[in-house]
DSSP file (Angstrom, degrees, kcal/mol; ACC not computed):
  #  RESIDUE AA STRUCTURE BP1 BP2  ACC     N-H-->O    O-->H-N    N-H-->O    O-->H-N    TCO  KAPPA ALPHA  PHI   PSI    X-CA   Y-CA   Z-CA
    1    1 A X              0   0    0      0, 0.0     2,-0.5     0, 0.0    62,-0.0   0.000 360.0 360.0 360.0 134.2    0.0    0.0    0.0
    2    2 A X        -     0   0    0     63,-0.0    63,-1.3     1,-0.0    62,-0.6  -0.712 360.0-168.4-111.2 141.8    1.6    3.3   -1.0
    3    3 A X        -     0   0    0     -2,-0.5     2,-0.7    61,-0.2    61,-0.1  -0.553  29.7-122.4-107.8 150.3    2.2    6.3    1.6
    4    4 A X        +     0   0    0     -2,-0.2    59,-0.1     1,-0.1    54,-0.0  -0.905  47.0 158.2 -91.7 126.3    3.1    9.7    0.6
    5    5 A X        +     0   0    0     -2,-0.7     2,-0.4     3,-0.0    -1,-0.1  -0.064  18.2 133.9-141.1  54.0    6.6   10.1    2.8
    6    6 A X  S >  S-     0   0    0     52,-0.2     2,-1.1     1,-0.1     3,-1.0  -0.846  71.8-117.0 -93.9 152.3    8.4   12.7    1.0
    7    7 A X  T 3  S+     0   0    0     -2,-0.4    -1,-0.1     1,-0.3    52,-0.1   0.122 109.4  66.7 -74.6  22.2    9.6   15.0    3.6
    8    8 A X  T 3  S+     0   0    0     -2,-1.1     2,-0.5    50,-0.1    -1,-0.3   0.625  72.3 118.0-118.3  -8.3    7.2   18.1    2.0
    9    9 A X    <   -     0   0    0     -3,-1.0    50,-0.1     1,-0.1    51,-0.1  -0.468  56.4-157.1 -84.1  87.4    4.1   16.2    3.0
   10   10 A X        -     0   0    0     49,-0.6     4,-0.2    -2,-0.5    -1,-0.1   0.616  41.4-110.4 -59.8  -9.0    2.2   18.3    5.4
   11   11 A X        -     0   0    0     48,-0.3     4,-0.5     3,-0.1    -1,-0.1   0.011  20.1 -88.6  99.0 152.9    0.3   15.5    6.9
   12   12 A X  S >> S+     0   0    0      2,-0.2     4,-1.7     1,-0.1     3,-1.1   0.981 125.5  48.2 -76.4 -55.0   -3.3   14.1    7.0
   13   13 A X  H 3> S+     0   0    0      1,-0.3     4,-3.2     2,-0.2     5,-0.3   0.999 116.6  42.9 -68.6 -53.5   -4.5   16.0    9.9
   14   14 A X  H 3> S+     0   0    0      2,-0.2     4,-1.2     1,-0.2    -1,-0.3   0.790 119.3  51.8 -42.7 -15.9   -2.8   19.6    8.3
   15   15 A X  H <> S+     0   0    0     -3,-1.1     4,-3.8    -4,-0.5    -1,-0.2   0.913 110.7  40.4 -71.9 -67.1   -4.4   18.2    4.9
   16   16 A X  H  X S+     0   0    0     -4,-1.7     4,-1.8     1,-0.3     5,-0.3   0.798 116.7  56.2 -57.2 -41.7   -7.8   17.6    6.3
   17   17 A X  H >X S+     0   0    0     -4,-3.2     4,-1.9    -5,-0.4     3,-1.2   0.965 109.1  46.1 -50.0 -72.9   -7.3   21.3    8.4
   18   18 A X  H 3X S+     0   0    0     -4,-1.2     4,-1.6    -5,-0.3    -1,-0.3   0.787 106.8  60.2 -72.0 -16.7   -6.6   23.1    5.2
   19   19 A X  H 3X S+     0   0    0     -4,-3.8     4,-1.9     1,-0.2    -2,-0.3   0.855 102.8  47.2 -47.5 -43.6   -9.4   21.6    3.5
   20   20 A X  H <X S+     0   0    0     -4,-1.8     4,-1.7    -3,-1.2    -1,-0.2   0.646 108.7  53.5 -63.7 -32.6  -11.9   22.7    5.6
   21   21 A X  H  X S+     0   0    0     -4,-1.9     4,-1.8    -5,-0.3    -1,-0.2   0.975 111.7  45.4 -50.5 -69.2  -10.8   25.9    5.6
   22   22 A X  H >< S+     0   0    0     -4,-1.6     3,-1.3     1,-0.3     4,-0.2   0.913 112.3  56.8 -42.5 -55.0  -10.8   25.9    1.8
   23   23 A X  H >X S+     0   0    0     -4,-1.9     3,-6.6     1,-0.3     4,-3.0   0.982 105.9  44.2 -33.2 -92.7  -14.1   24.4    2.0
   24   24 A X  H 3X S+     0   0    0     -4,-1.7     4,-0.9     1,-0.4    -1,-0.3   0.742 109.0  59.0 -41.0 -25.9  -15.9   27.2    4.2
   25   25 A X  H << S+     0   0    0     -4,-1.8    -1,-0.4    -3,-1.3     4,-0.3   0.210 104.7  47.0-109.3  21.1  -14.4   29.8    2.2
   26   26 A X  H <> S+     0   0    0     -3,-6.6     4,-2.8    -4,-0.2     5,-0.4   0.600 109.4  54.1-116.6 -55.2  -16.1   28.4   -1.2
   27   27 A X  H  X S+     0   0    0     -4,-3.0     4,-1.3    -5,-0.2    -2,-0.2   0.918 109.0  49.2 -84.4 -17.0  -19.2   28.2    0.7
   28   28 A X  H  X>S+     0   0    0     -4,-0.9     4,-1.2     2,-0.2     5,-0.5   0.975 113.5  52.2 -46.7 -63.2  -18.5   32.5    1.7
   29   29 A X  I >>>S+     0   0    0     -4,-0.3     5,-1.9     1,-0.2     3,-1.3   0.874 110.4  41.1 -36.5 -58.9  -18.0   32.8   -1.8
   30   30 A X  I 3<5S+     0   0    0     -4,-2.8    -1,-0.2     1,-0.2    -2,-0.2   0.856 114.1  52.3 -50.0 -29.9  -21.4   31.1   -3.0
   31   31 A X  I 3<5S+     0   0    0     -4,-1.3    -1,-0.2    -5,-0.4    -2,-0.2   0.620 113.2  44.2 -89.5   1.3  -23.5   32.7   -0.4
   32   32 A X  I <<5S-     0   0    0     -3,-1.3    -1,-0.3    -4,-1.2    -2,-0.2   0.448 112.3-120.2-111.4 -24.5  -22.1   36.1   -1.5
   33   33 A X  I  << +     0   0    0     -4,-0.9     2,-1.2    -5,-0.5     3,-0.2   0.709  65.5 144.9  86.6  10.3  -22.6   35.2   -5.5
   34   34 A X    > < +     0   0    0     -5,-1.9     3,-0.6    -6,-0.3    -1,-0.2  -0.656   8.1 154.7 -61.6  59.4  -18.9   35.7   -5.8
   35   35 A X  T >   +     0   0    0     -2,-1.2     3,-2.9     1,-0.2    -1,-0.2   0.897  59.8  71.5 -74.9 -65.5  -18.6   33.1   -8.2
   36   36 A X  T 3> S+     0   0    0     -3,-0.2     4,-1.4     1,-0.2     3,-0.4   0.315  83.9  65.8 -24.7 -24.1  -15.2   34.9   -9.6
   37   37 A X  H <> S+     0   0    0     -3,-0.6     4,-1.6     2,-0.2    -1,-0.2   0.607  96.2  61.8 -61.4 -27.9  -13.1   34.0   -6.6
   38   38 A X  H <4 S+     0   0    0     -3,-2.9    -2,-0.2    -4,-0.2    -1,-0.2   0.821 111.2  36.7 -42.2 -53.5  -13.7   30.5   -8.1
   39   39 A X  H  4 S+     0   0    0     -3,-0.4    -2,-0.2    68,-0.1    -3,-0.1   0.740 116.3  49.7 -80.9 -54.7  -11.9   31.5  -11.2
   40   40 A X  H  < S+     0   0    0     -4,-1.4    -3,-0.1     2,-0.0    -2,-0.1   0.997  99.6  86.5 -76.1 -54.5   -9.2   33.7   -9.8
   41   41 A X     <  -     0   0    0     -4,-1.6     2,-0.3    -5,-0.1    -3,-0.1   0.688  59.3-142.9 118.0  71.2   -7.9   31.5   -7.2
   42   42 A X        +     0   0    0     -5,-0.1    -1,-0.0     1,-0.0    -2,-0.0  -0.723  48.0 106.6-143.8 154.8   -5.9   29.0   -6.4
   43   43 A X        +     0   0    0     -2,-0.3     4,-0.4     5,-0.1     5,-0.1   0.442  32.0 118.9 154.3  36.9   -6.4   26.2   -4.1
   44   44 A X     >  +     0   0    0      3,-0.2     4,-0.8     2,-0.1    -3,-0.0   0.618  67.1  71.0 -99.3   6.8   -7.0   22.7   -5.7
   45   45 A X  T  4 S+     0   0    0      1,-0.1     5,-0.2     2,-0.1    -1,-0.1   0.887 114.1  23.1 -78.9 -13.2   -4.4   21.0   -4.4
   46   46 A X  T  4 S+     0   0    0    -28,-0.1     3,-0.5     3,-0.1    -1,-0.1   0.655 122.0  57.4 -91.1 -12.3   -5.6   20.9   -0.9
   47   47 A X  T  4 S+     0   0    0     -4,-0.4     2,-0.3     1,-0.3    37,-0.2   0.895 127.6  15.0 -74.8 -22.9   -9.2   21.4   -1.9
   48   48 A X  S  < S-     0   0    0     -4,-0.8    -1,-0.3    -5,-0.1     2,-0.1  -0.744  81.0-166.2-141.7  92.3   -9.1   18.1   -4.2
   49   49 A X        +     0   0    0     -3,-0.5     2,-0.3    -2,-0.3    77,-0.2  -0.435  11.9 172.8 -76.8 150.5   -6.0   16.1   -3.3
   50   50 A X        -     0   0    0     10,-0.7    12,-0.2     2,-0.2    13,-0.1  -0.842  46.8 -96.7-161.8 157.6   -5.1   13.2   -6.0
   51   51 A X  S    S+     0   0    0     10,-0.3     2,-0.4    -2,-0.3    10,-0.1  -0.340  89.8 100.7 -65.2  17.9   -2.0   11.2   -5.9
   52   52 A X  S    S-     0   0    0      8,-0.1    -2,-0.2    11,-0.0     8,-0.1  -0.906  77.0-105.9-120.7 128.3   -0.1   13.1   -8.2
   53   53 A X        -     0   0    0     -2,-0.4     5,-0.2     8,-0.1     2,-0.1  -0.318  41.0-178.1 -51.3 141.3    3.1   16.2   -7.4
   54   54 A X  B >   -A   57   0A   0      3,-2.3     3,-0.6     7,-0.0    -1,-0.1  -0.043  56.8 -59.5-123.9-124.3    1.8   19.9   -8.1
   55   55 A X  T 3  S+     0   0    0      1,-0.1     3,-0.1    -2,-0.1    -2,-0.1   0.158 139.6  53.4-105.6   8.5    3.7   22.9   -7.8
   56   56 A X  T >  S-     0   0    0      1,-0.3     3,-2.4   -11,-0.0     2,-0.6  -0.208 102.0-138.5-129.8  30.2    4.3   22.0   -4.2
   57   57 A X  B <   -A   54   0A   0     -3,-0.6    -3,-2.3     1,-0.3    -1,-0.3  -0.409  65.2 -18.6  38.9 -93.6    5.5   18.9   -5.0
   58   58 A X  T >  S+     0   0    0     -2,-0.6     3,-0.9    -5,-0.2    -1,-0.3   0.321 103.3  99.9-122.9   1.9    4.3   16.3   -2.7
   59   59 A X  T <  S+     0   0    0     -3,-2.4   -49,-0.6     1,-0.2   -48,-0.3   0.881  97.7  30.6 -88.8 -31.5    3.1   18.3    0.3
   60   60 A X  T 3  S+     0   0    0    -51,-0.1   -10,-0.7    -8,-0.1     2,-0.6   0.119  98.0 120.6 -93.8   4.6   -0.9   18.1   -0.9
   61   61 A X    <   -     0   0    0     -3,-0.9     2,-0.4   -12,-0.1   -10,-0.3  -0.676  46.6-159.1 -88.6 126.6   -0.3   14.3   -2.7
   62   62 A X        -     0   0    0     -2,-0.6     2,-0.2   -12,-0.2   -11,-0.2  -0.645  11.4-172.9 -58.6 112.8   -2.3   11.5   -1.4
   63   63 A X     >  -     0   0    0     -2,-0.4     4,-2.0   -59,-0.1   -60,-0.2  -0.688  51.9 -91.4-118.9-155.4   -1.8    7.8   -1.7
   64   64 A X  H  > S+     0   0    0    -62,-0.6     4,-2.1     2,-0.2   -61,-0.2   0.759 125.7  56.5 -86.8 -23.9   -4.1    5.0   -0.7
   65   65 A X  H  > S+     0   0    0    -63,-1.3     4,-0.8     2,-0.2    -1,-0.2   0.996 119.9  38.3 -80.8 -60.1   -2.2    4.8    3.5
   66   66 A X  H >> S+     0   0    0    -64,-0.2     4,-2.3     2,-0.1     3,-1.3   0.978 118.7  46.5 -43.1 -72.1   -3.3    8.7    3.5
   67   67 A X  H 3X S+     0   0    0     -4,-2.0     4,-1.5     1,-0.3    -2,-0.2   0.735 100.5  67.3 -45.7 -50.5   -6.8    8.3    1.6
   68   68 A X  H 3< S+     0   0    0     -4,-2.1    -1,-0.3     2,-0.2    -2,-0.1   0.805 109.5  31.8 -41.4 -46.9   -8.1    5.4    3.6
   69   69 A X  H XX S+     0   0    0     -3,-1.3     3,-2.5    -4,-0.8     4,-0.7   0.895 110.0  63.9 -85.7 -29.5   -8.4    7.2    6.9
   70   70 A X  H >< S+     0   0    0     -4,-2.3     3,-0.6     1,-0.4     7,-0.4   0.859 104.3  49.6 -74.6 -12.4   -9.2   10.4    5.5
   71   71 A X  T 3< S+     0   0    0     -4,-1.5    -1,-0.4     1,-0.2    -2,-0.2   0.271  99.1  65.9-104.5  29.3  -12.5    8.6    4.0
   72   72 A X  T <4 S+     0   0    0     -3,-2.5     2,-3.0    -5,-0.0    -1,-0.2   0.212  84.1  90.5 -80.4 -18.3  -13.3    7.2    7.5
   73   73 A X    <X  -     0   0    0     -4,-0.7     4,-1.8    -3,-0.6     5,-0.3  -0.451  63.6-168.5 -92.8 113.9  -13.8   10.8    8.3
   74   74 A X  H >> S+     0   0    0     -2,-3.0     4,-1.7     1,-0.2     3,-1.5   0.904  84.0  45.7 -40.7 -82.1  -17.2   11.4    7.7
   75   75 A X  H 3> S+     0   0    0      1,-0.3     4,-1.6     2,-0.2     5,-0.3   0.682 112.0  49.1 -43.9 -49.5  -17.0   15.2    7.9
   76   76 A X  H 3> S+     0   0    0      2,-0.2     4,-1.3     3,-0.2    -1,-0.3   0.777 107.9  57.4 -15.2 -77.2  -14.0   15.3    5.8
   77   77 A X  H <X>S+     0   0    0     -4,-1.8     4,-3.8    -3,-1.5     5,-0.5   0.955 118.0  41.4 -20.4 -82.4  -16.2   12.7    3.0
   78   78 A X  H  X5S+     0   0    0     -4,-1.7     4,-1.4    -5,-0.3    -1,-0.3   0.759 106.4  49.7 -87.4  14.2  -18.7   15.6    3.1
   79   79 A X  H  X5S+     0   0    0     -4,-1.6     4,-3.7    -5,-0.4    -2,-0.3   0.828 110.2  64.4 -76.4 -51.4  -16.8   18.7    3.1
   80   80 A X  H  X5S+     0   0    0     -4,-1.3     4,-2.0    -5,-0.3    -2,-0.2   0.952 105.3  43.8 -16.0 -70.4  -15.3   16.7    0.0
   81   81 A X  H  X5S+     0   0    0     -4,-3.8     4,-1.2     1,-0.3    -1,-0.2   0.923 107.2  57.5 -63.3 -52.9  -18.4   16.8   -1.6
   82   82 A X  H  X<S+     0   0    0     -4,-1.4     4,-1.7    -5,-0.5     3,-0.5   0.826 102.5  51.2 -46.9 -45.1  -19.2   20.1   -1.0
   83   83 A X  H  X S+     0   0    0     -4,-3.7     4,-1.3     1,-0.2     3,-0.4   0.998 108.4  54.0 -73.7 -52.7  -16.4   21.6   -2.4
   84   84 A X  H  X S+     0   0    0     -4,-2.0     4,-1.6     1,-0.3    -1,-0.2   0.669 109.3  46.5 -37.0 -40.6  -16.9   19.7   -5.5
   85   85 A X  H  < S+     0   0    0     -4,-1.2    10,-0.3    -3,-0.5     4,-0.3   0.902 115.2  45.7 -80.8 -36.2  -20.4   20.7   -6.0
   86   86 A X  H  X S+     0   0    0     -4,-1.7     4,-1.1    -3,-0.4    -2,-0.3   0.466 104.8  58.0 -78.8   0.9  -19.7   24.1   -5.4
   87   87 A X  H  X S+     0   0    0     -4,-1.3     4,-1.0     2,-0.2    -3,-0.2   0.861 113.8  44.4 -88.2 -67.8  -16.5   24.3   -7.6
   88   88 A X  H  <>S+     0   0    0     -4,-1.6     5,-1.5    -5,-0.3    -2,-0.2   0.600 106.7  65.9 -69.4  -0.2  -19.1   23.0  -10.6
   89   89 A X  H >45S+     0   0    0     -4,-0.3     3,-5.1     3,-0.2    -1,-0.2   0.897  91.5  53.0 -47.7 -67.4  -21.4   25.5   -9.2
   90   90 A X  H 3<5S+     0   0    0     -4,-1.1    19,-1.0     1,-0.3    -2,-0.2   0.782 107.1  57.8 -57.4 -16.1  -19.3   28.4  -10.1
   91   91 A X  T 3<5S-     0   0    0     -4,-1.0    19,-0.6     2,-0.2    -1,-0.3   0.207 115.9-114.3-103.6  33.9  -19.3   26.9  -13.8
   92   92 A X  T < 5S+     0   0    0     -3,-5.1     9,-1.0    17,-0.2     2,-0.5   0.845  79.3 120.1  60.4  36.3  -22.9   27.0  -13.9
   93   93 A X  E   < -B  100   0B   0     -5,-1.5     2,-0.8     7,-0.2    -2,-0.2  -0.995  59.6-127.3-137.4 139.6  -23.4   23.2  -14.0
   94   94 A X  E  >> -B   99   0B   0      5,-2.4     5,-1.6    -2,-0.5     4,-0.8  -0.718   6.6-155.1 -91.7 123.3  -25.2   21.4  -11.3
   95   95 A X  T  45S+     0   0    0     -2,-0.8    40,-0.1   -10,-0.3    -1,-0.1   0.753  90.9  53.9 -58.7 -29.7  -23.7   18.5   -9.6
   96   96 A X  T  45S+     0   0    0      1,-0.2    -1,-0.2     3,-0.1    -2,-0.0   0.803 125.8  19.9 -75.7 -53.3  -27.2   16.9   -8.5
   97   97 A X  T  45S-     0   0    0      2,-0.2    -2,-0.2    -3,-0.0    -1,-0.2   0.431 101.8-124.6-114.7   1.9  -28.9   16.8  -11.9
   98   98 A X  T  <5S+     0   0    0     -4,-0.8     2,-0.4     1,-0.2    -3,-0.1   0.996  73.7 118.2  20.4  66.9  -25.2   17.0  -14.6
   99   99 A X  E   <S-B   94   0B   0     -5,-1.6    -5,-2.4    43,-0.0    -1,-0.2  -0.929  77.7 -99.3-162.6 164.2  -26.7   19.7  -16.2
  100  100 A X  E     -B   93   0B   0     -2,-0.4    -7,-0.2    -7,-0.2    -8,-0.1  -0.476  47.1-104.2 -77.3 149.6  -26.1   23.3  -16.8
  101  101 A X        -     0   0    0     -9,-1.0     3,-0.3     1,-0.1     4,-0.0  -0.098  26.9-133.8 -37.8 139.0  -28.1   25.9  -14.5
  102  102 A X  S    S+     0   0    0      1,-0.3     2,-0.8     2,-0.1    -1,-0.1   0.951  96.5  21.8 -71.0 -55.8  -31.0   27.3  -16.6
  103  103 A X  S    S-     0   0    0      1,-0.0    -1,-0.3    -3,-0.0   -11,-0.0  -0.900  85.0-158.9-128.7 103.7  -30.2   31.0  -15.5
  104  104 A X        -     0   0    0     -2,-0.8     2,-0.2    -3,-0.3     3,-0.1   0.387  17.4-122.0 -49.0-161.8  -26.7   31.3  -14.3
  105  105 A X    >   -     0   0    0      1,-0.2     3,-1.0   -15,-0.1   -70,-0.1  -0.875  47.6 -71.5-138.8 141.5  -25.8   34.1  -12.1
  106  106 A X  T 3  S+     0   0    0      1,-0.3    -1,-0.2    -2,-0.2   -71,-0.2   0.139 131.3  17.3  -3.8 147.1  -22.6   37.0  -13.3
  107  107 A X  T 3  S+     0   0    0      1,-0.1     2,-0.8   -72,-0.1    -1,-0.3   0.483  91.8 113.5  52.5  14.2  -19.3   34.7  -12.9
  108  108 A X    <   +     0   0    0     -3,-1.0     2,-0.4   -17,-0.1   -17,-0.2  -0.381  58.7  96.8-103.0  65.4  -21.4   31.1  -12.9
  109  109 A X  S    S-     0   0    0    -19,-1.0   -17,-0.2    -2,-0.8   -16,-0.1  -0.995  91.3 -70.0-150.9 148.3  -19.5   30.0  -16.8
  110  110 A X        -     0   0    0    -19,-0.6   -19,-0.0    -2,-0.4   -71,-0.0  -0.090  35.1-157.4 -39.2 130.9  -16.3   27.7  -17.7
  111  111 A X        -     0   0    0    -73,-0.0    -1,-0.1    -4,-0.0   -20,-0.0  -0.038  42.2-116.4-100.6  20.6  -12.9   29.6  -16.5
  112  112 A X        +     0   0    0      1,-0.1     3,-0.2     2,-0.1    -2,-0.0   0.944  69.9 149.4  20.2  68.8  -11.1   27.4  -19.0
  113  113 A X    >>  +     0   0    0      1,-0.2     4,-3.6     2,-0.1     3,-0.5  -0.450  13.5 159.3-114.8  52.7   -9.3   26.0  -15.6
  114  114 A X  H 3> S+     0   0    0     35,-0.3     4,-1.7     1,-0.2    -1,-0.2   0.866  80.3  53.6  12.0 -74.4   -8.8   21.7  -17.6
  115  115 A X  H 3> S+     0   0    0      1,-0.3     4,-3.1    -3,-0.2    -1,-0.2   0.695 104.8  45.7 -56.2 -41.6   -6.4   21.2  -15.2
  116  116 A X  H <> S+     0   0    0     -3,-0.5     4,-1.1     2,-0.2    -1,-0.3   0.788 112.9  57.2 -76.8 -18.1   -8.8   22.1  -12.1
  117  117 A X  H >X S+     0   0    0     -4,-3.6     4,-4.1     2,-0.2     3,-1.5   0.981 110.6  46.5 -18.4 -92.6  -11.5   19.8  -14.0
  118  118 A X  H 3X S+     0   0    0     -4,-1.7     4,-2.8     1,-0.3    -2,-0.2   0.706 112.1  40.6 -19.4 -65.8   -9.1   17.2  -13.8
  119  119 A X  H 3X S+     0   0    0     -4,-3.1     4,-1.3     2,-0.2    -1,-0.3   0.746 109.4  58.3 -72.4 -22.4   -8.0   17.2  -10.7
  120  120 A X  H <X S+     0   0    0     -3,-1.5     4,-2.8    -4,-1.1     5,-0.5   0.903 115.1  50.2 -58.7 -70.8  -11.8   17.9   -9.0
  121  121 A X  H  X S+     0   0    0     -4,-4.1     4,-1.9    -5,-0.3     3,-0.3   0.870 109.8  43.3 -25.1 -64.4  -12.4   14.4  -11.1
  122  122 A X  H  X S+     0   0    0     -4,-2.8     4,-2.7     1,-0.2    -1,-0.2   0.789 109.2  53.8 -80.7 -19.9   -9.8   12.5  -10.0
  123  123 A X  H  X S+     0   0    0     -4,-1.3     4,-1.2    -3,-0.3    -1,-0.2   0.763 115.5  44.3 -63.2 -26.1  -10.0   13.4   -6.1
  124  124 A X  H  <>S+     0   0    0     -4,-2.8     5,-4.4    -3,-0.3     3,-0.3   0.930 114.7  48.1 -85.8 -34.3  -13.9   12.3   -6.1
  125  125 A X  H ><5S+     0   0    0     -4,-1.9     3,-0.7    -5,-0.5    -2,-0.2   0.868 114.1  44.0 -86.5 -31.0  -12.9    9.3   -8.1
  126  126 A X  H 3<5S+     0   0    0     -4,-2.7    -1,-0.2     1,-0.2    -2,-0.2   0.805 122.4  40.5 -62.4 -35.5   -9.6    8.3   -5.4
  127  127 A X  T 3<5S-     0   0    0     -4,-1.2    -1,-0.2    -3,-0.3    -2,-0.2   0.059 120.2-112.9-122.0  18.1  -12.1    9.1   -2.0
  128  128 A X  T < 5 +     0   0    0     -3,-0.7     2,-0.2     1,-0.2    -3,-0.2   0.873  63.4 152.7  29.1  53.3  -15.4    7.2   -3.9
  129  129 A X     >< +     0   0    0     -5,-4.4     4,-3.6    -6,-0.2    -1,-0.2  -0.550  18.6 173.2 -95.1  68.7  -17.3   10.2   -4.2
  130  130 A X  H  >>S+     0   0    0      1,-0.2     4,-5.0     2,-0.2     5,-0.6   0.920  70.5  52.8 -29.4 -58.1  -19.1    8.4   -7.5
  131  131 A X  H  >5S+     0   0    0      1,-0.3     4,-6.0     2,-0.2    -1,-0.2   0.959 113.2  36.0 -52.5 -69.5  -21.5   11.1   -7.9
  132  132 A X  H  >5S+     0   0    0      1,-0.2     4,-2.0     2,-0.2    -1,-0.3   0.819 112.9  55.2 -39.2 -41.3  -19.5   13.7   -8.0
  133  133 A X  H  X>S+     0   0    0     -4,-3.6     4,-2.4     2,-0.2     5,-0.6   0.980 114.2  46.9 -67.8 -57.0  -16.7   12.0   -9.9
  134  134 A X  H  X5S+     0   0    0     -4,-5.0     4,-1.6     1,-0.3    -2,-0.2   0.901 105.5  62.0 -50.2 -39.1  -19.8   11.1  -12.9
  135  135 A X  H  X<S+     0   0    0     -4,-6.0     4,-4.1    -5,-0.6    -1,-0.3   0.916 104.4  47.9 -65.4 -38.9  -20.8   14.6  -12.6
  136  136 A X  H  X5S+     0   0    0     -4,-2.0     4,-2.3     1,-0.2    -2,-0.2   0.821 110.5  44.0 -29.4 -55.9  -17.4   15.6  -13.9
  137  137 A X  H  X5S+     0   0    0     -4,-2.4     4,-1.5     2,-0.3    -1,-0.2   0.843 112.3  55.6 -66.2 -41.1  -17.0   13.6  -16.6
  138  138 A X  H  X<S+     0   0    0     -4,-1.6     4,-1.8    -5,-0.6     3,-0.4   0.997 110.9  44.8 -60.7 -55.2  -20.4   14.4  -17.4
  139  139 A X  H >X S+     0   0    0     -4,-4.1     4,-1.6     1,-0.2     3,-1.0   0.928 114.1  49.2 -63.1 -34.0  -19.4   18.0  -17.3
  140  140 A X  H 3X S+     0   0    0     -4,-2.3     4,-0.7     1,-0.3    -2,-0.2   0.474 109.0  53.5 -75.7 -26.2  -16.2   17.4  -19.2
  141  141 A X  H 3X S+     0   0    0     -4,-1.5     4,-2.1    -3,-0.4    -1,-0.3   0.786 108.3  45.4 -65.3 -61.4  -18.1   15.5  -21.8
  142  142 A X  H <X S+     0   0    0     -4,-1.8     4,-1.2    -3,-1.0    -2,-0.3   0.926 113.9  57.7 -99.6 -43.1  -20.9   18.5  -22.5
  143  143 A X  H  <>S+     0   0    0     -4,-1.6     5,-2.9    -5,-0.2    -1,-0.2   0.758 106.7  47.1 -44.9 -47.5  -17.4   20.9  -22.6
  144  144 A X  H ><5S+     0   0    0     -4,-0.7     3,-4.4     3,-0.2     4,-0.3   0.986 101.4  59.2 -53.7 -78.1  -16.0   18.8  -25.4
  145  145 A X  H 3<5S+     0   0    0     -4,-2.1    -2,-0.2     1,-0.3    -1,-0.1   0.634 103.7  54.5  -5.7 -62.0  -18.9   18.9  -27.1
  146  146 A X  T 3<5S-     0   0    0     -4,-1.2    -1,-0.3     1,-0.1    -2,-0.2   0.268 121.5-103.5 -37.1  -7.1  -18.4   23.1  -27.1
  147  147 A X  T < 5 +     0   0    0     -3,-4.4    -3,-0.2     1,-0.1     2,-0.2   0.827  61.5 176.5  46.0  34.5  -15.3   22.7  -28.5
  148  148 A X      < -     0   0    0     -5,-2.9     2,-1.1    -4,-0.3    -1,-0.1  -0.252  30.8-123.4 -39.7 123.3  -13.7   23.4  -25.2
  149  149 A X        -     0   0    0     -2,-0.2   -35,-0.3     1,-0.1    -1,-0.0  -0.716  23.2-174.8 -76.3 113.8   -9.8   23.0  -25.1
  150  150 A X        +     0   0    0     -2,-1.1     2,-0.5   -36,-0.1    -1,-0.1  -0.035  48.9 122.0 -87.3  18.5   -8.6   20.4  -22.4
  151  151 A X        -     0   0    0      3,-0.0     2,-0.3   -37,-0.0     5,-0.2  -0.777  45.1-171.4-106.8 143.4   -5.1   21.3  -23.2
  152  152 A X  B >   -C  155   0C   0      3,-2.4     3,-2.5    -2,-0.5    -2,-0.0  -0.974  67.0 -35.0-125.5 127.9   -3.5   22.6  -20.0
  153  153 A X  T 3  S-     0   0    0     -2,-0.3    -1,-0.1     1,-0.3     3,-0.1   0.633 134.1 -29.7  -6.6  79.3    0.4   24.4  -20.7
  154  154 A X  T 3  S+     0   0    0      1,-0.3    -1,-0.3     2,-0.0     2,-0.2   0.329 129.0  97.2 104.2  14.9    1.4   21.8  -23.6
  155  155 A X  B <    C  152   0C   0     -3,-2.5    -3,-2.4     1,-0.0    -1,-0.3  -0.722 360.0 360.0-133.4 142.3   -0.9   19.0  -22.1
  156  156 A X              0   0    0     -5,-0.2    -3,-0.1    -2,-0.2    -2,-0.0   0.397 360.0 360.0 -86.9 360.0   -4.1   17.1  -22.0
């Protein structure tokens, strides 16, 4: 079973910590209609951890010895979720039903952010948040469709 133990690794409880944070300050955003704060930014590597280096190398990466407890933690599980729905909030697509909002609100449209796609995707799909994970792909799906670009600095 593989553990993240490069020395940059802030730890599961510091993970969980800054999640919540991150969390609570997406649900400030929604309840203000501040959609744009979504867009400008930064903060999926602790708000959707995947098993992959970022620009902070390992300290936000997950493997299955990390992942395991953190999805014992209920609250965690749905703070999880919540950010996820509200992330695909802010691009006007509803997590509930995988479809776009009939009447957005100012700032609720695609930030051509792939990468944060991606990585939303693959955190629901590592902690078996299904729903969330389908609604991604689902959005990612109706984006292609647009002729959305999924190419992320030279990358798909």
């Amino acid at each position: 079973m593989a553990s993240n133990t490069y020395p940059e690794f802030i730890g599961i409880s510091a993970l969980v910590e800054k999640h919540s944070v991150q969390v609570a300050q997406f649900e400030q955003w929604a309840a203000e209609g501040n959609w744009q704060a979504f867009h400008d930014n930064h903060f999926d590597w602790w708000a959707f951890p995947i098993d992959k280096p970022s620009n902070y190398a390992f300290a936000y990466a997950v493997f299955d010895q990390e992942i395991a407890p953190m999805k014992r933690e209920q609250l965690f599980m749905n703070r999880h979720r919540i950010g996820a729905d509200l992330l695909l909030l802010s691009w006007g697509w509803h997590s509930a039903t995988g479809q776009l909002l009939e009447t957005p609100a100012p700032g609720q449209q695609w930030a051509n952010w792939p990468i944060r796609l991606a990585k939303c995707a693959r955190s629901m799909w590592l902690f078996g948040q299904v729903q969330q994970y389908e609604s991604c792909v689902e959005y990612a799906q109706y984006l292609q469709t647009q002729g959305k670009s999924f190419g992320y600095n030279g990358r798909d």
